[in-house]
C-alpha positions as CSV (number, residue, x, y, z in Angstrom):
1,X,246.1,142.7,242.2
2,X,249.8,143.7,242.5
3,X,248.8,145.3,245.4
4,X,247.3,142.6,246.9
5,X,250.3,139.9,246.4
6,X,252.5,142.6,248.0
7,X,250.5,142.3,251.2
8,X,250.1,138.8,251.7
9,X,252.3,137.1,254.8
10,X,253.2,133.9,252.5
11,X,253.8,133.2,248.9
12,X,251.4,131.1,247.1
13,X,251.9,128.1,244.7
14,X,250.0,127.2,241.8
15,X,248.4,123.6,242.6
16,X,245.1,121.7,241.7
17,X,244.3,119.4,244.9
18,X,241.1,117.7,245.1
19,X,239.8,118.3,248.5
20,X,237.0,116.9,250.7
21,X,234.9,119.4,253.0
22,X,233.2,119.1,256.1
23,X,231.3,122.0,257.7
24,X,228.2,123.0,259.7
25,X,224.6,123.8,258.5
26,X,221.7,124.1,260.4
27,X,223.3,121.8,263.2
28,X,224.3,119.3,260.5
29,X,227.6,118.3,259.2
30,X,227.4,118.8,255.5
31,X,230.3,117.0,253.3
32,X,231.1,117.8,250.1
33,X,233.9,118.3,247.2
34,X,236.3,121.1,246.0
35,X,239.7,121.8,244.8
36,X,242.5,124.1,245.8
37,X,243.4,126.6,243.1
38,X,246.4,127.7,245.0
39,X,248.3,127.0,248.5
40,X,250.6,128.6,250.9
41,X,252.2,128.0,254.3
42,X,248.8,130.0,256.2
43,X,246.1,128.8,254.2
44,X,245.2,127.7,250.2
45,X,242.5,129.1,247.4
46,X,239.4,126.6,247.7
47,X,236.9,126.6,244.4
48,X,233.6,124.7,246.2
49,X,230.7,123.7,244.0
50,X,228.4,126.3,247.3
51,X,228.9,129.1,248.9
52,X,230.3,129.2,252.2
53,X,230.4,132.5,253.5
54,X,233.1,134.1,255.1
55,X,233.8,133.5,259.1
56,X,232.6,129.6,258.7
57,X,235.0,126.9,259.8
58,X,235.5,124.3,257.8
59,X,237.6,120.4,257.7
60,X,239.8,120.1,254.4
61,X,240.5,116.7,254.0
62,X,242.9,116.0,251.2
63,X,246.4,114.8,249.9
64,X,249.8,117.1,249.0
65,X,251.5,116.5,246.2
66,X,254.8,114.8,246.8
67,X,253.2,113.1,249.9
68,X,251.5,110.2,250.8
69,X,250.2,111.4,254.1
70,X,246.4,112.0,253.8
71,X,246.0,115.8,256.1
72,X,243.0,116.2,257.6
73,X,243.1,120.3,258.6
74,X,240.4,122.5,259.8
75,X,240.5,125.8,258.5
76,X,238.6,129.2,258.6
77,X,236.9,131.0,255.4
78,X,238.5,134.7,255.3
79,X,237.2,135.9,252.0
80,X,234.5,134.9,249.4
81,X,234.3,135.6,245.6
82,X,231.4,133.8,244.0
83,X,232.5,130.3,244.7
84,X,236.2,130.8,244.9
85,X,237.3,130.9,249.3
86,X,240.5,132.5,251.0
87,X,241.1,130.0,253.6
88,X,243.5,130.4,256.6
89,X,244.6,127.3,258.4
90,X,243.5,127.0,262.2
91,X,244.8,124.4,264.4
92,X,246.9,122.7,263.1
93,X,249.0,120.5,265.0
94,X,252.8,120.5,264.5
95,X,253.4,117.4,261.9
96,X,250.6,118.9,259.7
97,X,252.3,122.7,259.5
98,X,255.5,120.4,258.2
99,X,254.8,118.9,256.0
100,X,252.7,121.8,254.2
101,X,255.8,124.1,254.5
102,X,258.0,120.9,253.1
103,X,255.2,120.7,250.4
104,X,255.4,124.7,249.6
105,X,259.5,124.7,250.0
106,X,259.2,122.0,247.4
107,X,257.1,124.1,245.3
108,X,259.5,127.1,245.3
109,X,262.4,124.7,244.3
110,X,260.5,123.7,241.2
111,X,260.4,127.4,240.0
């Protein structure tokens, strides 16, 4: 594991974020619920109640703490474990990027 927290790109903060997901099935949306374990400036740890297997995109809806901006971001599952998902942030526009590195340089503070 040491190993592994040496390679990431961004540091990761402990959080528990209820989270909202949209994704394709089949040609379907499907929407439902997770939480975020863990979030960083690229991307956060998502604990879904299904499996969604690495490569699918997703849209996270949810709120930071310390913010009362609801986010809508799309992101992209990188890794799997059981029903814990590495996701990386994709397209996010400018005021979303922000106010998640606000959120995470808030997070550091609080060590």
């Amino acid at each position: 594991m040491g190993d592994q927290r040496a390679r990431r790109r961004w540091e990761r903060h402990d959080v528990r974020i209820p989270i909202n997901v949209s994704t394709g099935v089949n040609g379907q949306t499907v929407r439902f619920g997770g939480e975020a374990c863990d979030i960083s400036i690229g991307g956060l740890r998502l604990f879904l109640t299904r499996e969604v297997q690495p490569g699918a995109s997703l849209i996270m809806e949810f709120l930071l703490p310390y913010s009362s901006t609801p986010l809508a971001v799309h992101g992209v599952v990188r890794n799997r474990s059981g029903f814990t998902h590495g996701i990386e942030f994709t397209h996010t526009t400018s005021e979303q990027q922000q106010l998640i590195e606000r959120t995470c340089k808030v997070f550091t503070l609080l060590k």
